[in-house]
C-alpha positions, 0 to 999 in steps of 0.5 A, spaced: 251 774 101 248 768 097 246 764 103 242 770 105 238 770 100 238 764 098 234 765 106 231 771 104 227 767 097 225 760 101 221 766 105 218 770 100 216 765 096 213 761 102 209 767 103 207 768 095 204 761 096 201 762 102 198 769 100 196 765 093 192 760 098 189 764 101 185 768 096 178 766 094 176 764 087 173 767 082 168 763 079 161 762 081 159 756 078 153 755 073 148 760 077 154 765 078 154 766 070 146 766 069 144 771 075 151 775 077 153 777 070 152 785 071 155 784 078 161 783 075 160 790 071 156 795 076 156 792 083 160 788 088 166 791 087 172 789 093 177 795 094 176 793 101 178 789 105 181 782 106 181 780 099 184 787 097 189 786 103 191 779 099 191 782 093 196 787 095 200 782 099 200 778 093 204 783 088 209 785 093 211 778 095 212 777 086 216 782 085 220 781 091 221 773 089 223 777 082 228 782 084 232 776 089 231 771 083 234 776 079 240 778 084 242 771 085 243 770 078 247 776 077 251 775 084 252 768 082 
């Protein structure tokens, strides 16, 4: 049961690094914050695709990382 999870974390937080990876960054730069600044409150909003694909990815990659840490420091 240890080895299987200990399998089953090396999994889950390699694919917590890679969905982490593959996010794209939030800043803009200079120009970003001089001429997009309303765009962040009113426009450009990214429910939709990839980013809120990875997004989602990314929270359920955490909380499994947390729930076999979790397990593993109980069991042992």
């Amino acid at each position: 049961m240890h080895t299987a999870l200990m399998v089953i974390l090396a999994i889950v937080s390699i694919f917590l690094i890679a969905t982490v990876l593959l996010q794209p960054g939030n800043s803009d730069g200079l120009s970003g914050s001089i001429a997009g600044g309303a765009e962040q409150l009113f426009g450009k909003k990214k429910s939709r695709g990839y980013e809120a694909i990875l997004k989602k990815m990314t929270v359920v990659a955490a909380v499994l990382f947390i729930v076999i840490s979790l397990a593993l420091v109980t069991i042992s």
